[in-house]
N, C-alpha and C positions, 0 to 999 in steps of 0.2 A: 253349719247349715249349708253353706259350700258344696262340701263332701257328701253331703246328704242329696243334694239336689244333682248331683252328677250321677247317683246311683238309681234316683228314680226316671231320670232320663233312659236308663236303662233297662229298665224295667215296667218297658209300656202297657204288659199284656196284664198287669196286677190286677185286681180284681178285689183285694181287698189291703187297706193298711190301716194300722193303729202304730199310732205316736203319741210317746208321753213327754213332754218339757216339763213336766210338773217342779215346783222349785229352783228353775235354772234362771238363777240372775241374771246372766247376760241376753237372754230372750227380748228383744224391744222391736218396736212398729218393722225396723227394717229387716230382722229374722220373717218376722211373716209377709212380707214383702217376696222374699227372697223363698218363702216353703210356696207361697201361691205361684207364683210365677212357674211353679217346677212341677205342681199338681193338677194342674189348670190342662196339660195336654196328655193327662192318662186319660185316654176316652173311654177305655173297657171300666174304669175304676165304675163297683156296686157299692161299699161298703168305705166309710170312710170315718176313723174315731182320732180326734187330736184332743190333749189334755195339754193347758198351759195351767192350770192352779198354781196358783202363787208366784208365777212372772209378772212383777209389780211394774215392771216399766211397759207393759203394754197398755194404750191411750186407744180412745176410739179410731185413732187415723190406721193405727195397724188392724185393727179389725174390720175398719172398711177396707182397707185394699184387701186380705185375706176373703173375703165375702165377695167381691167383686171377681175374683178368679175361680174360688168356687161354684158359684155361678154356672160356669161353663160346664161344668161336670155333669151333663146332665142326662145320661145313664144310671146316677147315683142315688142305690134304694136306700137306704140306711146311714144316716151323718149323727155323731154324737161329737160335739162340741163343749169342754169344759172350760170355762174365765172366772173359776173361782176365784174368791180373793185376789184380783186384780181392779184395785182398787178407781186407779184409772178411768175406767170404763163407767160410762153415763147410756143414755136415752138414748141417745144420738145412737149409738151402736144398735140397740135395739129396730130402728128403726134403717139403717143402711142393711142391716143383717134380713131384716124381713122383707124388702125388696129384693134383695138378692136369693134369696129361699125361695120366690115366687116360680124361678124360672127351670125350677129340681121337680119337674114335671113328673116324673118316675118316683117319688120319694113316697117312699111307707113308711120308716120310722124314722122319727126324730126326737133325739133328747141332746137336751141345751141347759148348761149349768150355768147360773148366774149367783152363788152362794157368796153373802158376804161381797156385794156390789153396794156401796150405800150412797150412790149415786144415781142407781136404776128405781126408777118412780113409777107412779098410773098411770104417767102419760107415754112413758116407754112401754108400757104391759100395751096399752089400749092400742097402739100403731102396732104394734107385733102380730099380738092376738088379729087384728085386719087383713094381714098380709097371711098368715099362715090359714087364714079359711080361704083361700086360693090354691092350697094345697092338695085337689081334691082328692089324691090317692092317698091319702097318709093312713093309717090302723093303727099305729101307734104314734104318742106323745109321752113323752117323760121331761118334766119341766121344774128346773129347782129355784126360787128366789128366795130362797133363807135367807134372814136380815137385809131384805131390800126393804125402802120406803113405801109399801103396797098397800092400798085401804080398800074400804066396800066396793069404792068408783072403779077403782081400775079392775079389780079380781071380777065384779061383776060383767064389766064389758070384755074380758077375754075369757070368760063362759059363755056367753053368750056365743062369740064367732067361734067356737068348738063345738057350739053345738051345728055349726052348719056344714061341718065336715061328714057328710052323709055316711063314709064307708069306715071312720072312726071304731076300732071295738075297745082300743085299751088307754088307759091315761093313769099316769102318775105324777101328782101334784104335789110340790113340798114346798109350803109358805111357812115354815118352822118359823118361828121370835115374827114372824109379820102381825105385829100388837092389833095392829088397828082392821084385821080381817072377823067378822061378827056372824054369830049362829044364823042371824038374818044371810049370808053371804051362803053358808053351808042349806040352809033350804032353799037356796037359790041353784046351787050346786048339783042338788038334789034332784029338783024339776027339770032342771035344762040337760043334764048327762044322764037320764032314766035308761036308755037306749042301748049303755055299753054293756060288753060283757065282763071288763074288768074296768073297773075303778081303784085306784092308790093313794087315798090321799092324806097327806101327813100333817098335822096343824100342833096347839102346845096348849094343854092343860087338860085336867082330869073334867073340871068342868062342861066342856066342849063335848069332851068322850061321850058324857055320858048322854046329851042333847041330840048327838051324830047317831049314838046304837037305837034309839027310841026314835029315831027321823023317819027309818028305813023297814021296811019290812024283814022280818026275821029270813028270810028265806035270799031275800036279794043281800043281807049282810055276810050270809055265812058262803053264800054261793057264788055272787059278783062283785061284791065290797070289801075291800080291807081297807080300815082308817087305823091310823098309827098315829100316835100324839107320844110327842117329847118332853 
């Protein structure tokens, strides 16, 4: 990580970077310590995608400081964040990460993976979803909590603050194995996101399917709506 941070030093005029850690065991709080500290002073940086999936030793303390130096980037249209199975990770990240997102003034797309977090709950979704309708330029959202603890309470209160991101057109939503999310929650889904031009959203069983295709007008399903059920 080192060697890495001596080369972005170098490379202030970048514009854009993707990083993958994906699977690297030794990745822990103090690598992301040590990557923010190094990214924190690209000022040109638009575009920024870091994948940690399945770096098991990263804790919410490495994600707050990584979020706290991202922060500063705030030229930056575009940030895709993966902490899949990173098991570590609770609310609390939820919640430093969406104060820290507040201050990405310039941001139109954001996708943030949280798959296989069974630690992230409604009261992490609820504090997020708060802080991201602060976001007011954003157009895209791509947002994954597969097998997190998510029920009516929380999906319904971070529908709601997406719906007040005014300039919103597209969203992709995957609550895959989320048990406790209810067709009551998707006609809720339904009312409050009428507005976009794309919707993505992915949930599990046939039963569901077929509740979603009959919700929607034939016309907004084939033209604005793709649902995907696992």
């Amino acid at each position: 990580m080192n060697t890495l941070g001596l080369s972005l030093q170098k490379l202030n005029l970048l514009q854009s970077i993707e990083l993958n850690f994906a699977c690297c065991e030794n990745i822990t709080d103090k690598s992301l310590d040590t990557l923010g500290a190094d990214l924190r002073d690209l000022s040109s940086l638009r575009s920024l995608n870091l994948d940690f999936t399945m770096c098991r030793k990263i804790t919410d303390q490495g994600l707050d400081i990584l979020g706290g130096d991202l922060q500063m980037l705030t030229s930056l249209q575009s940030l895709s964040l993966n902490f899949s199975d990173c098991a570590e990770i609770t609310d609390k990240s939820l919640d430093t990460l969406g104060e820290d997102l507040r201050n990405l003034c310039c941001l139109k797309s954001l996708q943030i993976k949280f798959e296989r977090c069974p630690n992230i709950t409604d009261q992490g979704l609820r504090i997020f979803g708060r802080d991201l309708q602060k976001l007011s330029f954003l157009r895209l959202i791509d947002i994954n909590f597969t097998e997190c603890e998510i029920t009516d309470d929380g999906f319904m209160i971070f529908i709601s603050c997406l719906q007040r991101l005014s300039l919103l057109e597209s969203i992709t939503l995957d609550f895959s194995s989320c048990q406790d999310i209810s067709n009551e929650d998707l006609s809720y889904l339904r009312e409050k996101l009428h507005m976009l031009r794309f919707l993505r959203f992915i949930a599990l069983g046939s039963e569901r399917q077929t509740w979603f295709r009959h919700g929607f007008p034939k016309y907004s399903l084939e033209e604005r709506f793709k649902v995907y059920y696992k």
